[in-house]
Phi, psi and omega in degrees: 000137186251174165222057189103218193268006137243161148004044196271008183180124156280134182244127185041076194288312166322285198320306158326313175263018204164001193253219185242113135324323195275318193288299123010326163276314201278337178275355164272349159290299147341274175308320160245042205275346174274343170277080185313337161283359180254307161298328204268346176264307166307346150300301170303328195281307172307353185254328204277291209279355203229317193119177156318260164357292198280309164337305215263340167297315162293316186268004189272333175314296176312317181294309175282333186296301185336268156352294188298303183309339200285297178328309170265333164271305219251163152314164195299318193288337183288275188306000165242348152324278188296335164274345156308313205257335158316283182302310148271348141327300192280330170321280203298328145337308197286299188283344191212122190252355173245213185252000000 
């Protein structure tokens, strides 16, 4: 991830070399699913490499890791966050096999 003209981060350093692209795209989808100039193109890039099918699995996979994670760690307002972004997720799954 850049920030202007540097380096501000790696996402899954492992995974680049050796994981899933499409899971490694969709969990960077997952995470920036409320900024919509950032979903709707990671949408389309996860469906052209990975598929429905492998999509609505990755991300339902991110929704419970979340959610679970949310629970045990975080406040209450953290888990009705991710359960916010859940639903439309799964919504947006349902209703759109494209973008």
């Amino acid at each position: 991830m850049c920030e202007g003209n540097r380096i501000a981060g790696v996402v899954d350093w492992e995974g680049a070399c050796a994981g899933d692209r499409g899971f490694d795209l969709a969990t960077y989808l997952f995470s920036t699913y409320d900024d919509r100039e950032i979903r709707d193109p990671l949408w389309r890039e996860v469906l052209d490499c990975s598929g429905h099918g492998a999509l609505a699995v990755y991300l339902a996979h991110m929704i419970v890791r979340q959610v679970d994670w949310s629970i045990r760690h975080h406040d209450s307002a953290s888990v009705a966050r991710w359960m916010t972004t859940g639903k439309e997720i799964i919504r947006d799954l349902s209703n759109r096999r494209g973008v």
